[in-house]
Structures are given as C-alpha cells and as structure tokens.
Backbone as a ProteinNet text record, in pm:
[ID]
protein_1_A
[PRIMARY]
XXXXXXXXXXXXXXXXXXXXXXXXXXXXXXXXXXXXXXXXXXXXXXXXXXXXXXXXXXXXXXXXXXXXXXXXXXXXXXXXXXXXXXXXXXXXXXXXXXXXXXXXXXXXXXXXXXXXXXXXXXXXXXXXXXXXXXXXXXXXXXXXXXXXXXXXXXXXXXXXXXXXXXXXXXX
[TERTIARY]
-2614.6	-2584	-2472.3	-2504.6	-2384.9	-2301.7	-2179.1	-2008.2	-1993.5	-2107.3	-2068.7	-2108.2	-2230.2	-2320	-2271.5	-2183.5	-2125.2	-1966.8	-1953.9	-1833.4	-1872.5	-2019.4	-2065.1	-2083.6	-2116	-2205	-2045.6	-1934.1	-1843.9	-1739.1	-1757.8	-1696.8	-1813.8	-1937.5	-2013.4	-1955.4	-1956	-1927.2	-1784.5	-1675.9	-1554.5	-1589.1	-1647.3	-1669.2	-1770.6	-1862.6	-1878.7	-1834.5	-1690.2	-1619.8	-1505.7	-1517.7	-1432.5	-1506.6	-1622.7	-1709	-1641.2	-1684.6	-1592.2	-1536.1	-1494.8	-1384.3	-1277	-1259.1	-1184.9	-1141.4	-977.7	-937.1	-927.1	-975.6	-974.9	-844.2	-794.3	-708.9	-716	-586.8	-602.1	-455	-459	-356.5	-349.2	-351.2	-416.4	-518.5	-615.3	-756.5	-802.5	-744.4	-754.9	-825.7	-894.3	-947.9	-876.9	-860.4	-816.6	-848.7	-888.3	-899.3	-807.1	-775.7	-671.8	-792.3	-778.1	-837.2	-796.4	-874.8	-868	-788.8	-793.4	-710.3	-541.5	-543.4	-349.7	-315.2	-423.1	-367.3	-263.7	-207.4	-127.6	-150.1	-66	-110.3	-115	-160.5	-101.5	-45.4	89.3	138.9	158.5	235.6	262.7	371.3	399.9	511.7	612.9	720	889	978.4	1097.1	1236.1	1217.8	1287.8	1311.7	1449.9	1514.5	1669	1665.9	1733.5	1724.6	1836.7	1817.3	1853	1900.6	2075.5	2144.4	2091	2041.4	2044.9	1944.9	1809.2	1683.8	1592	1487.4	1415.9	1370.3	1304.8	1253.2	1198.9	1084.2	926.9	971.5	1078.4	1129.7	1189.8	1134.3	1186.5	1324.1	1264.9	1383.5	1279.5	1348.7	1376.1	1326.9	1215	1186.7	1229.8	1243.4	1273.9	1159.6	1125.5	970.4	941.9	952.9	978.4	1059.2	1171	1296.2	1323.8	1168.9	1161.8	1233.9	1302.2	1242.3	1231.8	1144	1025.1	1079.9	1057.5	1065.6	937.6	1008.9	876.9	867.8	769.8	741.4	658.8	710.2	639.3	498.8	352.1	256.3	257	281.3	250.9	369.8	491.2	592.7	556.6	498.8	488.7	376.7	289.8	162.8	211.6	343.3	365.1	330.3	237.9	218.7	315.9	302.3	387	383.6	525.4	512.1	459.5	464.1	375.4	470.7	442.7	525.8	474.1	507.3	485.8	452.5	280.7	201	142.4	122.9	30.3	-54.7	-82.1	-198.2	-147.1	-0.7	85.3	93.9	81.5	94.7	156	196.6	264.8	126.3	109.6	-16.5	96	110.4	228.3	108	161.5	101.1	149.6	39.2	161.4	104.6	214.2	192.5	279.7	203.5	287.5	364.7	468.5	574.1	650.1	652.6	816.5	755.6	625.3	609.5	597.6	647.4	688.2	598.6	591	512.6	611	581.6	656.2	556.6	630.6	553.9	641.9	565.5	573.6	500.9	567.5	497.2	485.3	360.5	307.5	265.6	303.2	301.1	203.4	77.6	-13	-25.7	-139.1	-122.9	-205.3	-352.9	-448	-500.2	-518.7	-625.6	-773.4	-826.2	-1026.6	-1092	-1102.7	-1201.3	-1238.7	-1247.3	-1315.4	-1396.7	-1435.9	-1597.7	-1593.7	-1716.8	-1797.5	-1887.6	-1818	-1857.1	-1919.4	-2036.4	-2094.5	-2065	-2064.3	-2020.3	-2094	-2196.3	-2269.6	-2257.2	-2140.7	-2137.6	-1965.2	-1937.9	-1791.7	-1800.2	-1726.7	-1731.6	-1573.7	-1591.7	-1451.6	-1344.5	-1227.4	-1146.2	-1227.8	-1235.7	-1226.5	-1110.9	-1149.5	-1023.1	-993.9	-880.3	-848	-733	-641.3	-560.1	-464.6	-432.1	-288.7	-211.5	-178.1	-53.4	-78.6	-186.5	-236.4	-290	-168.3	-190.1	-308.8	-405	-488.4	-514.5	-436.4	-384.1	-422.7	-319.9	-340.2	-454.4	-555.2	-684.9	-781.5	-773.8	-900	-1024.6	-1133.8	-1235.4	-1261.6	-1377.8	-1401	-1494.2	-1485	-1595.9	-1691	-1820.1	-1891.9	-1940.5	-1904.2	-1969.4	-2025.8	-2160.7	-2254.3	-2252.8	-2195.4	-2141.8	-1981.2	-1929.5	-1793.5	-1732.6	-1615.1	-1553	-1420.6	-1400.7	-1275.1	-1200.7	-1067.7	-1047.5	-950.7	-975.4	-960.1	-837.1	-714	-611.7	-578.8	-492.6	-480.9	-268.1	-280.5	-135.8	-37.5	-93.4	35.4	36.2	-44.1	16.4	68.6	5.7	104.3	199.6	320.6	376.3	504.5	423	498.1	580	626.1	751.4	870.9	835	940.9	1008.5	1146.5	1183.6	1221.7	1127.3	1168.6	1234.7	1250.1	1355.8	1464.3	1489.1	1654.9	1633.9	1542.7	1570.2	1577.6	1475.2	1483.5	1605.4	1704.8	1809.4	1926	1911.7	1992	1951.9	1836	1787.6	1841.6	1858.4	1911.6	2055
-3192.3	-3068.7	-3097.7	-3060.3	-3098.6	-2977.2	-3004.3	-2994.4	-2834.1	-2826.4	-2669.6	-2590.3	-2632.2	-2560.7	-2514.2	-2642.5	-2596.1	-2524.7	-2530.6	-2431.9	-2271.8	-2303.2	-2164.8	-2078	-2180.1	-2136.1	-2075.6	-2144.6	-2133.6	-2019.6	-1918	-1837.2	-1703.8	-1724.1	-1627.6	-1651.2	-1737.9	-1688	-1584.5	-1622.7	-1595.1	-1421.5	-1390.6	-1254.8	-1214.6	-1267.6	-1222.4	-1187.5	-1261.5	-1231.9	-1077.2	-1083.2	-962.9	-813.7	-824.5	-676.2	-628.8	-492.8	-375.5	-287.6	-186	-76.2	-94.7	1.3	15.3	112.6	168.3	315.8	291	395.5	364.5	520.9	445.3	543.1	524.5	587.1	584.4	619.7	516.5	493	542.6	645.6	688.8	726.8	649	651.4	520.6	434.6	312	295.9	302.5	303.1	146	179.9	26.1	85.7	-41.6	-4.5	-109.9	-74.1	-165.5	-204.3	-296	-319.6	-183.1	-102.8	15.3	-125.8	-198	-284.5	-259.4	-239.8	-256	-137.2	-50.7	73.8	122.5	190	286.2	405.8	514.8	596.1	655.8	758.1	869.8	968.6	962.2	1083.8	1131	1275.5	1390.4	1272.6	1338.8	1291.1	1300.4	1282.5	1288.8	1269.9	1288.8	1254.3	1093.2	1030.2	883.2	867.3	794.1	757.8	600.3	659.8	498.1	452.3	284	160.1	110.2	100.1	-1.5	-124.5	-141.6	-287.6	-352.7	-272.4	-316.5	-330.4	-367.5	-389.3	-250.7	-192.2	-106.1	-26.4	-101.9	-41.9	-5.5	-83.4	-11.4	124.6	217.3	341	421.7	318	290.1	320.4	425.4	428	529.5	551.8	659.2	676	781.7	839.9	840.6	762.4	805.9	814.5	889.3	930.7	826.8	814.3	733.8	593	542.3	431.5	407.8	338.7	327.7	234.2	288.3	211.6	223.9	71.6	55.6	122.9	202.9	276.2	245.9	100	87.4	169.8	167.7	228.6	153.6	170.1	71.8	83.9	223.1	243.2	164.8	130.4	61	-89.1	-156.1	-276.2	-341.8	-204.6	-289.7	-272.9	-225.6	-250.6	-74.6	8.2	138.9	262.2	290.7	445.9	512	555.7	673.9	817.8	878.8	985.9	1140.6	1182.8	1323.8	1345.7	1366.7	1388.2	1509.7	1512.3	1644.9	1656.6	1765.7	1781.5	1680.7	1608.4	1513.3	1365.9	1333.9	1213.2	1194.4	1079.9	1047.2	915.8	852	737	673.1	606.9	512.3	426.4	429	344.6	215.5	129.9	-26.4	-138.4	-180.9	-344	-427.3	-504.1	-647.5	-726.8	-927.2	-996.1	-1076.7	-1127.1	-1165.4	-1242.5	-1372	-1468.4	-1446.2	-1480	-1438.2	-1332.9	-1227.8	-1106.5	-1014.1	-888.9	-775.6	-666.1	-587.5	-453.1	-372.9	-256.4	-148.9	-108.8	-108.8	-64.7	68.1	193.6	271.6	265.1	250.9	260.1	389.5	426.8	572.1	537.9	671.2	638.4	776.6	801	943.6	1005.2	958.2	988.9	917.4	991	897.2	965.7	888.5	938.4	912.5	809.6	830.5	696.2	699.1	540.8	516.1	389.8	318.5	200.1	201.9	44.8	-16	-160.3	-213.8	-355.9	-360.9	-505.7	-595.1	-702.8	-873.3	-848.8	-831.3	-880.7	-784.3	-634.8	-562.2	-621.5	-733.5	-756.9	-875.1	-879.5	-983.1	-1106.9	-1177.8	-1209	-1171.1	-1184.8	-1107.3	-1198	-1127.1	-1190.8	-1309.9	-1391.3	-1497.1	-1438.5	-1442.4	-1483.4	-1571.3	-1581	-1727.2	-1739.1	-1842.6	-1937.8	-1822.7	-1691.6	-1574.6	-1532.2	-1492.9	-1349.8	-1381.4	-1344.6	-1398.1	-1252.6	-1322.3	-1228.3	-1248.7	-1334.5	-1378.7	-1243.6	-1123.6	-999.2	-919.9	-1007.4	-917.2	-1006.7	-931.7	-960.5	-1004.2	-876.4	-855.6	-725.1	-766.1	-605.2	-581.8	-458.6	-362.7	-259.1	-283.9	-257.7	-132	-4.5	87.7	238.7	218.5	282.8	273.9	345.5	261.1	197.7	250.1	219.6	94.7	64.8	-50.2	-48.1	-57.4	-53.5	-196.4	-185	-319.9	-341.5	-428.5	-442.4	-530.2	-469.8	-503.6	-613.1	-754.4	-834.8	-747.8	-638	-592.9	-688.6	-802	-876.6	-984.5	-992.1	-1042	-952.9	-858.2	-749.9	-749.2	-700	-708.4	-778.9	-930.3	-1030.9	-1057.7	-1052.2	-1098.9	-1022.7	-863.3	-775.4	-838.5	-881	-934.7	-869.7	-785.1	-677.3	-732.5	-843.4	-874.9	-817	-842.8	-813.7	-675.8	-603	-431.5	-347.8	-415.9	-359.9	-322.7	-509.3	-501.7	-424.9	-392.3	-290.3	-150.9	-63.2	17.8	39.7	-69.1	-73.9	-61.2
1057	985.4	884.5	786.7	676	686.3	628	660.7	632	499.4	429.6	509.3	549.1	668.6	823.5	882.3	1011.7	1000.1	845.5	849.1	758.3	764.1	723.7	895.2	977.7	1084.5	1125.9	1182.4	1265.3	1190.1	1048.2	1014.4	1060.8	1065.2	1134.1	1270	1316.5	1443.6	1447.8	1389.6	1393.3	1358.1	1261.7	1248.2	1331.3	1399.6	1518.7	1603.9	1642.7	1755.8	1702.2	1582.6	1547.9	1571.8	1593.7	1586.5	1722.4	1690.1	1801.3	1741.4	1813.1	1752.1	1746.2	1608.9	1520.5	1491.6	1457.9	1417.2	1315.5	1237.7	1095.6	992	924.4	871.3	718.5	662.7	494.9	448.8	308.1	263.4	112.8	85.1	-50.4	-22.5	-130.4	-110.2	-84.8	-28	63.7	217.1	243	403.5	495.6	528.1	662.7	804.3	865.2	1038.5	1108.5	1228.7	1349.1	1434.9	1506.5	1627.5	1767.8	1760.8	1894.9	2010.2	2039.9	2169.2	2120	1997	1933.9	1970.4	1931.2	1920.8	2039.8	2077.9	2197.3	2218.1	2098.4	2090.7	1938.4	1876.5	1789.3	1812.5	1719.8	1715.6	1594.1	1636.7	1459.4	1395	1278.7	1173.3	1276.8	1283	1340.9	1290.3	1275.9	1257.5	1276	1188.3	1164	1145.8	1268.1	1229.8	1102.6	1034.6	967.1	1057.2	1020.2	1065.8	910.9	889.2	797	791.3	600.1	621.5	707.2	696.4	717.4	599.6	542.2	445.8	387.4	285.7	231.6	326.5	400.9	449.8	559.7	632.4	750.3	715.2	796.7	810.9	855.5	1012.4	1085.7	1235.1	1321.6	1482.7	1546.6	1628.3	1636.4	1789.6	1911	2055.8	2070.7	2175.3	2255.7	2369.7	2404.6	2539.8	2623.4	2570.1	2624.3	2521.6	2491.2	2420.3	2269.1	2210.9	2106.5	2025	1930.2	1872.5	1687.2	1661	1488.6	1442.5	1307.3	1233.5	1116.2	1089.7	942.1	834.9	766.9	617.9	525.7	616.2	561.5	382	353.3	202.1	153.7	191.9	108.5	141.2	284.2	296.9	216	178.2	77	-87.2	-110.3	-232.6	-284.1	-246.1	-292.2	-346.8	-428.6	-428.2	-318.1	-267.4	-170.6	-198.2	-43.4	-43.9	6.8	-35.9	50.8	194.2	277.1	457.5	414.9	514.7	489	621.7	656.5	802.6	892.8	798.4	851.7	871.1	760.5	821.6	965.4	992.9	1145	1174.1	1279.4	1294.9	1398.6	1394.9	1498.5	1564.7	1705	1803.4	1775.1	1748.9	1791.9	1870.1	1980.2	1988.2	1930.7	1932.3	1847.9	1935.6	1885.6	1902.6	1862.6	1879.9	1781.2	1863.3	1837.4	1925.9	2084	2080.6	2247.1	2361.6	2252	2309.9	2274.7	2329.3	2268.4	2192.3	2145.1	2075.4	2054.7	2067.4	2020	1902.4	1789.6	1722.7	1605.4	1541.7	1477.1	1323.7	1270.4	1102.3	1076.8	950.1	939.9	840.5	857.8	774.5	691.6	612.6	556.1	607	698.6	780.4	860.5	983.3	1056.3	1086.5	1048	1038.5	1146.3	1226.8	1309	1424	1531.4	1580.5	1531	1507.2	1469.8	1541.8	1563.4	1633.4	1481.5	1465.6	1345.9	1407	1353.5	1421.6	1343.1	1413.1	1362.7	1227.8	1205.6	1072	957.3	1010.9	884.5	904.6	886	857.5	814.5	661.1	576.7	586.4	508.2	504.5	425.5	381.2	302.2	146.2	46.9	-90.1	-119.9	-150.4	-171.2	-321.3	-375.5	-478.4	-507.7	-622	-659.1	-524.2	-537.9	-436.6	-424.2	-549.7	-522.6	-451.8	-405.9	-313	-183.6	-111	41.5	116	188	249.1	406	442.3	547.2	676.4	636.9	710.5	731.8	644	693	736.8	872.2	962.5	909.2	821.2	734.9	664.3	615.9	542.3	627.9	664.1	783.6	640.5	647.5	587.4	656.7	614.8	707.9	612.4	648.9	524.6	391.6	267.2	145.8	81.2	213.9	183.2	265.9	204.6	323.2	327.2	492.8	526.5	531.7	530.5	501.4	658.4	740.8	828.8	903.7	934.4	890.2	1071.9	1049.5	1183	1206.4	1248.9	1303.3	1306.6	1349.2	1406.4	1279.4	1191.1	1076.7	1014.5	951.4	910.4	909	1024.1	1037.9	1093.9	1093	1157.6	1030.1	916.3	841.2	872.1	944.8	1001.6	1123.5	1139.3	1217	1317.9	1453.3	1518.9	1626.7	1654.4	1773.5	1753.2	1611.7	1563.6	1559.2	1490.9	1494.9	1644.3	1727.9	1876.8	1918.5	1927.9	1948.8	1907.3	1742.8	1707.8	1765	1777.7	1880	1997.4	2046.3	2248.2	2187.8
[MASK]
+++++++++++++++++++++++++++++++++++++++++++++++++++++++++++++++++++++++++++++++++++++++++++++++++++++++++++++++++++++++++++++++++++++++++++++++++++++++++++++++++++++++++++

C-alpha cells in the first residue's frame, strides 16, 4: 500500500473515532460543537469576579456551588468582537486537561442549540491553510444537513490559559 494511501486510510480512521455527540453552540453566527463527554453542566449568565492581571479572554471567577471555576471569554479567545449579555448567554462548565490534572472550567457562549450525534463520515478534517494559522484546536468539521459546525478539541483550546496559576489565585 503506498504511503499517501495508508495515511489517507489512518486519518479516516481518526475521524472515525471522533463521531458521537456533540453540544453544539454559537458564536455570532459561527456554529461550534464540544465533545458531550467535556461537557458538565450549563448554566445562566452570572456575576464574574475578575482576576488582576489575567489575559483579555479571561473573564475571571465564577462561585459554584462552593467551587470555583475560571470563566473564559470564547468570543475574545477567537479574536471576535464582543457581545452584549442577553437572555440566552450562557457559560457551558467544561473539564479539561492540563499538566495532568483536570479543571473545570466555564466558556461563555452567546447560545447553546442543541445535542447532535454526528457520524465518523459526516466529519471532515480542519481546512489547512498557511504555516500562520494554527488549527490545531479543531477536532473537525461536523457536516450536519447544509451547514457545518466546527468542532472544537477543549483542551486545546484552552490549554495556552495557564489555569493552574488562576485556580490557585481562586483558592
């Protein structure tokens, strides 16, 4: 089997192994989904303590039922204009992993739409484009009827956020 071929075969597989559900939300008029396994829970908008001397996208700190939890800003971490907090803003609790460890952490989105079950073969790979544009954070594109969601890996995402250090300021 030639080379192009068994590394055609072994990226089908890889998006094979990605099919399953997915929460899917929206960033604008952007669609993205999480892996339903990251998820925790949803909740309403809340009070956000900021945290000094954290990056932009960090929000800051949210009380959760004793916990708490860093609340990044997805529309500032993808570079987007912000949004005004409207009824339908919500924070999605996620874990992720990072340094070994887990966190929960919350991304505030502007909606969340719906579960879906997306099969291996309606999920593509990310579009490459030049050496600038890291695409690293996405899983795939979930092809679902004429639209596509873009299918985000959490723990890349947000792995340049250094939450050991924010936790710790938290506790």
């Amino acid at each position: 089997m030639s080379n192009a071929a068994s590394q055609k075969e072994q990226t089908s597989k890889t998006l094979q192994d990605r099919e399953g559900k997915y929460l899917t939300f929206a960033l604008g008029c952007e669609e993205y989904g999480l892996e339903i396994l990251k998820v925790r829970e949803i909740i309403g908008y809340m009070d956000i303590t900021a945290v000094p001397q954290t990056p932009s996208y960090v929000k800051g700190v949210i009380n959760l039922r004793g916990q708490v939890i860093p609340v990044i800003d997805l529309r500032t971490k993808f570079g987007m204009e912000t949004a005004e907090v409207t009824e339908e803003t919500c924070i999605i609790v996620v874990e992720i992993h990072q340094e070994g460890r887990k966190f929960s952490t919350g991304i505030v989105v502007d909606h969340v739409q719906e579960v879906l079950d997306i099969d291996g073969e309606n999920i593509e790979e990310a579009p490459q484009f030049d050496a600038a544009v890291n695409t690293d954070f996405i899983l795939g594109m979930g092809k679902v009827g004429e639209s596509v969601k873009i299918l985000l890996d959490i723990d890349k995402v947000l792995g340049g956020t250094n939450l050991t250090a924010l936790n710790a300021v938290a506790d």
